[in-house]
VOKOL-411296 format. One record per atom (N, C-alpha, C): atom name; chain; residue number from 1; z, x, y. Coordinates in steps of 0.2 Angstrom, whole numbers. Last residue first. Example, Ala and Ser with C-alpha at 12.3 -4.5 7.8 and 13.67 -1.06 7.14 Angstrom:
<nodes>
[node "N", "A", 2, [35, 64, -11]]
[node "CA", "A", 2, [36, 68, -5]]
[node "C", "A", 2, [39, 64, 0]]
[node "N", "A", 1, [39, 66, -28]]
[node "CA", "A", 1, [39, 62, -22]]
[node "C", "A", 1, [39, 66, -16]]
</nodes>
This chain:
<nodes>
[node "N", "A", 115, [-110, -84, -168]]
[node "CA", "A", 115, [-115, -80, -173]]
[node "C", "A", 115, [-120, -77, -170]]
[node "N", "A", 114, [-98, -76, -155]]
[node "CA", "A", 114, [-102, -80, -160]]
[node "C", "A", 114, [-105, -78, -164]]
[node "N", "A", 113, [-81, -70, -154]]
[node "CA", "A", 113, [-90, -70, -156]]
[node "C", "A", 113, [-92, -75, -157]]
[node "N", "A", 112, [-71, -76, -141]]
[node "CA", "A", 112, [-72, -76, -148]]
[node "C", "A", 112, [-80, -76, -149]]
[node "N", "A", 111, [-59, -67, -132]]
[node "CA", "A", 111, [-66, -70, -131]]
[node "C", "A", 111, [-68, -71, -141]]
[node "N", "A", 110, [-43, -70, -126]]
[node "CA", "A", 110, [-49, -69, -130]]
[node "C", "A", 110, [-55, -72, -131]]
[node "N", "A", 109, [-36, -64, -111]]
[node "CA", "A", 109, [-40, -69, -114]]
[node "C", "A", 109, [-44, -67, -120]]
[node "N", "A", 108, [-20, -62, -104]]
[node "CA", "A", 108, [-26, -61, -109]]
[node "C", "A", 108, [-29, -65, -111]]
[node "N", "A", 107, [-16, -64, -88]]
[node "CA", "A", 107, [-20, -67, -94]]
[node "C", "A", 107, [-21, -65, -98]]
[node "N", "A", 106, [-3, -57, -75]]
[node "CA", "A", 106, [-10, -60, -79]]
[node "C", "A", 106, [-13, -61, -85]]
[node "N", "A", 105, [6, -65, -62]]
[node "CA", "A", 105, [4, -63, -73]]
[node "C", "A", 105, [-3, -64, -72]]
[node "N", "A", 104, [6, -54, -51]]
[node "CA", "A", 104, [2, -59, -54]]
[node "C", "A", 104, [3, -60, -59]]
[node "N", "A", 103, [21, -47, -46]]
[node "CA", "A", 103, [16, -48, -47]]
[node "C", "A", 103, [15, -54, -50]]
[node "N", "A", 102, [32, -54, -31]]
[node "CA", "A", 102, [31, -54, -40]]
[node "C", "A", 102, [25, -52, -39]]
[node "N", "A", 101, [40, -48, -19]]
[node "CA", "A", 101, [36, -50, -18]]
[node "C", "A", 101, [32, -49, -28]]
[node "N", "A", 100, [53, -46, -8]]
[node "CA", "A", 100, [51, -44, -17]]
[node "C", "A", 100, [44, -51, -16]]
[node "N", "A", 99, [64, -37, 6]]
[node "CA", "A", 99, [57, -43, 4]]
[node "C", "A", 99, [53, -41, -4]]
[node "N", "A", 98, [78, -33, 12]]
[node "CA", "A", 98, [74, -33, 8]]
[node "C", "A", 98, [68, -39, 6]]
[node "N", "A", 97, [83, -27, 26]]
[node "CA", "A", 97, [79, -31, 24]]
[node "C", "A", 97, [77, -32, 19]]
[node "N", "A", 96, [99, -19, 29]]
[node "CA", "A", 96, [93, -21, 28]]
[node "C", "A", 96, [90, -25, 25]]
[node "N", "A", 95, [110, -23, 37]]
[node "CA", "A", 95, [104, -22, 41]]
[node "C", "A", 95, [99, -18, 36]]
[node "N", "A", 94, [118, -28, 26]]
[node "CA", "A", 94, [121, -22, 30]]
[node "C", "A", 94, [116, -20, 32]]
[node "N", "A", 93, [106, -38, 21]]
[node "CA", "A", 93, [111, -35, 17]]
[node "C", "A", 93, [113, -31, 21]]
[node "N", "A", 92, [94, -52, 18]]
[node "CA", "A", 92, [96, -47, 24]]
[node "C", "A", 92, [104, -45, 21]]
[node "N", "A", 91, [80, -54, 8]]
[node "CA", "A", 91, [85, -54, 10]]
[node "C", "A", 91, [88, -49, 17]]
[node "N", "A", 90, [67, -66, 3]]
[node "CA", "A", 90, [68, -59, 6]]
[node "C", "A", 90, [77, -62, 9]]
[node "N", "A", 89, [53, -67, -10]]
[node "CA", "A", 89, [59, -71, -5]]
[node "C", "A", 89, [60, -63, -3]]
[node "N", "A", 88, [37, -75, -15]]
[node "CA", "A", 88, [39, -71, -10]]
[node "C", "A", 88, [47, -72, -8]]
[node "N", "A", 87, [28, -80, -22]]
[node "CA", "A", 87, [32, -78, -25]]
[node "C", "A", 87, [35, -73, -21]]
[node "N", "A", 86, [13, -82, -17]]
[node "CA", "A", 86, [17, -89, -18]]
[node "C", "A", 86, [25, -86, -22]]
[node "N", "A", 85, [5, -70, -18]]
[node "CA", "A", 85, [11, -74, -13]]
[node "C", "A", 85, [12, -77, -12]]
[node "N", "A", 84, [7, -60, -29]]
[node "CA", "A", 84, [7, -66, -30]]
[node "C", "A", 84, [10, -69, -22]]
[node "N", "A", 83, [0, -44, -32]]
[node "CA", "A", 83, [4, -46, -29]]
[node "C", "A", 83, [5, -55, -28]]
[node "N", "A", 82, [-13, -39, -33]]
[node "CA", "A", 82, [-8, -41, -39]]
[node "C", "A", 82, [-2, -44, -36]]
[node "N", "A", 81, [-15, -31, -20]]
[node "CA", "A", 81, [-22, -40, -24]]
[node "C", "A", 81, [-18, -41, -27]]
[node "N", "A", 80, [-4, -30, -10]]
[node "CA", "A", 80, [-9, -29, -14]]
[node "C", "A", 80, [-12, -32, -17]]
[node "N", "A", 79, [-3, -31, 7]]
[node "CA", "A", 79, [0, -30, 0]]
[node "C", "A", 79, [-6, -32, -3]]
[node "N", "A", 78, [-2, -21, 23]]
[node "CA", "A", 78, [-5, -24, 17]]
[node "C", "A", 78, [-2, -24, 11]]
[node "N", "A", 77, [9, -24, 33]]
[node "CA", "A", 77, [9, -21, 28]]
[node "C", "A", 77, [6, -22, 25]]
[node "N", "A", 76, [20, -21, 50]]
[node "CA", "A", 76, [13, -25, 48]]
[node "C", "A", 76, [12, -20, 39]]
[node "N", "A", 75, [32, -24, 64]]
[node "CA", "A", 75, [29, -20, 55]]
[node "C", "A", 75, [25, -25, 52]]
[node "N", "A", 74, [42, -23, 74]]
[node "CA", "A", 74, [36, -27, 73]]
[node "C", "A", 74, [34, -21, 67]]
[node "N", "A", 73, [56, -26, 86]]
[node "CA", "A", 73, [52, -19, 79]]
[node "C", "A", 73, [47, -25, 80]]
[node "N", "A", 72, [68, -25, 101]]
[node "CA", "A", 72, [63, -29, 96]]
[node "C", "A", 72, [61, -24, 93]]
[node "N", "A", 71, [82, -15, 98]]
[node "CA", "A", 71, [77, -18, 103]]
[node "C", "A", 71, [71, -21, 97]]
[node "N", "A", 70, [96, -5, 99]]
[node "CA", "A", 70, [93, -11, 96]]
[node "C", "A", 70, [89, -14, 102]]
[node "N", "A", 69, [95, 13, 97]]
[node "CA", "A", 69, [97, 8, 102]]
[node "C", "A", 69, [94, 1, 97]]
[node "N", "A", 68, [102, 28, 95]]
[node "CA", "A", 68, [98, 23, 92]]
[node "C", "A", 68, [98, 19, 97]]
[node "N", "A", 67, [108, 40, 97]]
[node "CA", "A", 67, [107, 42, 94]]
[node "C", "A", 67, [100, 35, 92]]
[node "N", "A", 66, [116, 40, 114]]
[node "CA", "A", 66, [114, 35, 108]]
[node "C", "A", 66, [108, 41, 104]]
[node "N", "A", 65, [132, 43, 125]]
[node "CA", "A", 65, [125, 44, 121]]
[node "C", "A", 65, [124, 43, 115]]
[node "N", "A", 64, [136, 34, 136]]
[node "CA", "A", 64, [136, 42, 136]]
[node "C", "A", 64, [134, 44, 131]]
[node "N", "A", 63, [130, 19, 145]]
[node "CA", "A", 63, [131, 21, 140]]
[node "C", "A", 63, [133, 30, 140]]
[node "N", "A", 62, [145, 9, 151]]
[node "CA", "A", 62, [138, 14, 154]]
[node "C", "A", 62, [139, 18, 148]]
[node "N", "A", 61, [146, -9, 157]]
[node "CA", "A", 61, [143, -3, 151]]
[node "C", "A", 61, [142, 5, 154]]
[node "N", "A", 60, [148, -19, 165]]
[node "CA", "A", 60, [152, -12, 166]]
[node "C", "A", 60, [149, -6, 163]]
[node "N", "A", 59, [146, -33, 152]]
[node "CA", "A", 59, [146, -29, 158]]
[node "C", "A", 59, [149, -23, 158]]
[node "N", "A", 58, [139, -25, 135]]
[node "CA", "A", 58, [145, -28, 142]]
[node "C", "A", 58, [141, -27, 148]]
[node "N", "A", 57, [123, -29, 134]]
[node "CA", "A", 57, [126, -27, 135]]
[node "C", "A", 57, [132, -27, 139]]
[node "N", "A", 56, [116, -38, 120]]
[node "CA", "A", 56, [116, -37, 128]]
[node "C", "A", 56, [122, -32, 130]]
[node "N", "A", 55, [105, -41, 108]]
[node "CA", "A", 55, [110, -38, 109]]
[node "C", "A", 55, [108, -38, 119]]
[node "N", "A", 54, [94, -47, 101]]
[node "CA", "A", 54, [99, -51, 105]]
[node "C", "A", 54, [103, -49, 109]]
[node "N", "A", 53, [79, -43, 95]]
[node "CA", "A", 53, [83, -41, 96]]
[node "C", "A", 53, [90, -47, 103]]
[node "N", "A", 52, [66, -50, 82]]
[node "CA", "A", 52, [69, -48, 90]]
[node "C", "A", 52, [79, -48, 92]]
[node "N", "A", 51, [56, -44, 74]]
[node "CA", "A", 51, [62, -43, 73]]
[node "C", "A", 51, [66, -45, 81]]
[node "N", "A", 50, [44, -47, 60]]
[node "CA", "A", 50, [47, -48, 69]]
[node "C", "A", 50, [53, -49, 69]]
[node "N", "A", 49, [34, -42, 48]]
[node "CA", "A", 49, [38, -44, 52]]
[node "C", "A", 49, [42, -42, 59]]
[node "N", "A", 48, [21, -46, 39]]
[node "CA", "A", 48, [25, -46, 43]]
[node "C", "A", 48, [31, -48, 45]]
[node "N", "A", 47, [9, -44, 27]]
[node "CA", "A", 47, [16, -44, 27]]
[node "C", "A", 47, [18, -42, 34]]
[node "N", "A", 46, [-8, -47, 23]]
[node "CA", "A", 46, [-5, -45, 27]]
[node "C", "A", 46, [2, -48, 27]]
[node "N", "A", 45, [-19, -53, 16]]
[node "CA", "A", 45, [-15, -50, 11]]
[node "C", "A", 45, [-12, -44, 18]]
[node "N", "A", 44, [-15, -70, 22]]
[node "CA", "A", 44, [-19, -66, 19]]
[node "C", "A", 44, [-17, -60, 16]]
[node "N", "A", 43, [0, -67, 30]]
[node "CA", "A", 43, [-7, -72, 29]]
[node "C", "A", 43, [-12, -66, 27]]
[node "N", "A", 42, [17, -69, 30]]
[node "CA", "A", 42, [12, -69, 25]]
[node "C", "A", 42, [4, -73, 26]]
[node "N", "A", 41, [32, -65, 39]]
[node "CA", "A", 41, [25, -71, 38]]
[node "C", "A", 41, [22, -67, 34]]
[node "N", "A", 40, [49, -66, 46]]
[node "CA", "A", 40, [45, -63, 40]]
[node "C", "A", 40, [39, -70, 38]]
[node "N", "A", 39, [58, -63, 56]]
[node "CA", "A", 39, [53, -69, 57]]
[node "C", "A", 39, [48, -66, 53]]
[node "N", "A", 38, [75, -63, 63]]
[node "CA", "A", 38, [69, -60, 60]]
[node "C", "A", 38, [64, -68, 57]]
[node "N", "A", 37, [85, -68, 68]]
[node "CA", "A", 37, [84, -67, 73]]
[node "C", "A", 37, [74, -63, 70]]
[node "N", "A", 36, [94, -75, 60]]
[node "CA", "A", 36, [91, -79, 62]]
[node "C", "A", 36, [86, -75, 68]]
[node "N", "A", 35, [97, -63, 54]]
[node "CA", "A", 35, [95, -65, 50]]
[node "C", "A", 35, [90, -70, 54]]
[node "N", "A", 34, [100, -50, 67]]
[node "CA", "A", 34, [103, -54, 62]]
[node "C", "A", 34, [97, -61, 55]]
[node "N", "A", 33, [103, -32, 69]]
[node "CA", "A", 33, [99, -39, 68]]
[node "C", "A", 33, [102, -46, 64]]
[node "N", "A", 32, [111, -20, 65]]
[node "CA", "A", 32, [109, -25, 71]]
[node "C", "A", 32, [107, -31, 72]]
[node "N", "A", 31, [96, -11, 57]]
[node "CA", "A", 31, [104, -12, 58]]
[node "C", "A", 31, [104, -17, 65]]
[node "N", "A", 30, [84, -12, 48]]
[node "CA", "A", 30, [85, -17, 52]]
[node "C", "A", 30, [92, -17, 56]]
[node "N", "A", 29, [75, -7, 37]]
[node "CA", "A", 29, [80, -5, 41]]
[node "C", "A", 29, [81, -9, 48]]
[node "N", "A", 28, [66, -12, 23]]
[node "CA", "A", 28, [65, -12, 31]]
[node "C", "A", 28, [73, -11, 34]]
[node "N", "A", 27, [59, -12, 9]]
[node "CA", "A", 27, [65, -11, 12]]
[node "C", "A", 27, [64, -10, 18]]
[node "N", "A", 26, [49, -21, -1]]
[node "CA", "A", 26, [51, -19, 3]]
[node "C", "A", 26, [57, -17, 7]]
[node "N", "A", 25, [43, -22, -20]]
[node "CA", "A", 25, [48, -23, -15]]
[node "C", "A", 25, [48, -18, -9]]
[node "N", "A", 24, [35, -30, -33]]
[node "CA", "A", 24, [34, -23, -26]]
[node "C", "A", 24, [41, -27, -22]]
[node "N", "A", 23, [36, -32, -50]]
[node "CA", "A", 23, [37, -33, -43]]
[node "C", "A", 23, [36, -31, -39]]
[node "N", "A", 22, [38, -27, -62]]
[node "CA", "A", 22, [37, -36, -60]]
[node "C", "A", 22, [36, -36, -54]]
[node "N", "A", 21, [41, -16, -61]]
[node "CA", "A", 21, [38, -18, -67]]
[node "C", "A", 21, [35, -23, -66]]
[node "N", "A", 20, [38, -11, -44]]
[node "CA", "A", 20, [41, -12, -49]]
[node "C", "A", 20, [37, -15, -56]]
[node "N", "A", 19, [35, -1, -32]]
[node "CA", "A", 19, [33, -6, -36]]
[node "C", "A", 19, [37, -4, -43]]
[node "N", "A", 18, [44, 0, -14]]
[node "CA", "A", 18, [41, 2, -24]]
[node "C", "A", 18, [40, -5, -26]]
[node "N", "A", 17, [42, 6, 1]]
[node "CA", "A", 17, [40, 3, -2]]
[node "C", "A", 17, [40, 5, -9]]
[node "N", "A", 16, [55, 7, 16]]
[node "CA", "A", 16, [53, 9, 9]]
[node "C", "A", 16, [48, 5, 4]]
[node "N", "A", 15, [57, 14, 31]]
[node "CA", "A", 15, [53, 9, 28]]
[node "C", "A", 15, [52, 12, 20]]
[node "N", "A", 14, [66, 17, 44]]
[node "CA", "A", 14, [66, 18, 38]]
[node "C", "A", 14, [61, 12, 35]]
[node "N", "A", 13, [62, 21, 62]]
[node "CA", "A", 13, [65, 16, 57]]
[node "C", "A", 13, [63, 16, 48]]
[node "N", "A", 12, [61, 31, 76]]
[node "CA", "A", 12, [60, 31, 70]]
[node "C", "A", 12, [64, 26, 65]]
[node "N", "A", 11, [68, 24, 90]]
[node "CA", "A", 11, [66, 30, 86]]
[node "C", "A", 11, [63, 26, 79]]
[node "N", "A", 10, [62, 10, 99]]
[node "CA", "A", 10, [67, 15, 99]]
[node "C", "A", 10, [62, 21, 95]]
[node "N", "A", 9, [53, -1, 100]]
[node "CA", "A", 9, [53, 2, 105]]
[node "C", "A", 9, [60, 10, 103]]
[node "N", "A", 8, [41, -3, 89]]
[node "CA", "A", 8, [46, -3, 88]]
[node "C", "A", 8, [47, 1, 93]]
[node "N", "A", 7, [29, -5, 75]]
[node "CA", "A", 7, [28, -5, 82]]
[node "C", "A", 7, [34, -6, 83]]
[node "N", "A", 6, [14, -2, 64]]
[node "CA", "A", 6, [21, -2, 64]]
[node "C", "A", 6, [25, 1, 71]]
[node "N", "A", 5, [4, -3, 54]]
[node "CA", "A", 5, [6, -4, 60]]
[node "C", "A", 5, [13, -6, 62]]
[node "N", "A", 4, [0, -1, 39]]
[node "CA", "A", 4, [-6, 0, 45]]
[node "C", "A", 4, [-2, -3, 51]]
[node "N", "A", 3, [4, 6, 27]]
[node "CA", "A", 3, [8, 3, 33]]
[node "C", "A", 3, [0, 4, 38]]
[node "N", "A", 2, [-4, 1, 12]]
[node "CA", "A", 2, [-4, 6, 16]]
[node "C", "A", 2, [-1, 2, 23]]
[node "N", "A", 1, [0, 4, -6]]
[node "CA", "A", 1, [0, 0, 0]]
[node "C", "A", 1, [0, 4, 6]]
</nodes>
């Protein structure tokens, strides 16, 4: 699978792709966020997600120094012909995302000769 876009106003965000026996799964690092606040879509053989961010700052803040900050993301991901996506759920777990997404069973068919 290939990330082909992936957009996000801070640093660098952790993204993990495996394919499993049964399945592909995604990991997307998400710290911060809340569940109501992400917006995971499936068109075509395109996986996204939108993350927007709610955080405000006390008043008075001032910050003395961040390694990270919370701000909207956007991650884009082809999935793959195998992949079923009618069989898609996804969770949120100490900011990350998890999304499993089934393969396709496929069929053996027997073909039977003729005369």
């Amino acid at each position: 699978m290939i990330y082909n876009d992936v957009r996000f106003d801070t640093g660098l965000t952790d993204i993990k792709e495996k394919e499993l026996e049964n399945s592909y799964e995604f990991n997307f690092s998400l710290p911060g966020f809340s569940k109501e606040n992400i917006e995971l879509t499936v068109q075509d053989n395109v996986l996204q997600v939108n993350a927007k961010s709610d955080y405000k700052a006390p008043e008075g803040y001032k910050l003395v120094k961040s390694d990270f900050a919370i701000k909207d993301c956007f991650f884009k991901a082809n999935i793959p012909e195998k992949a079923d996506r009618e069989a898609i759920s996804a969770k949120l777990n100490n900011g990350i995302l998890t999304v499993s997404i089934a393969k396709k069973q496929i069929q053996k068919k027997v073909i039977n000769i003729g005369d």
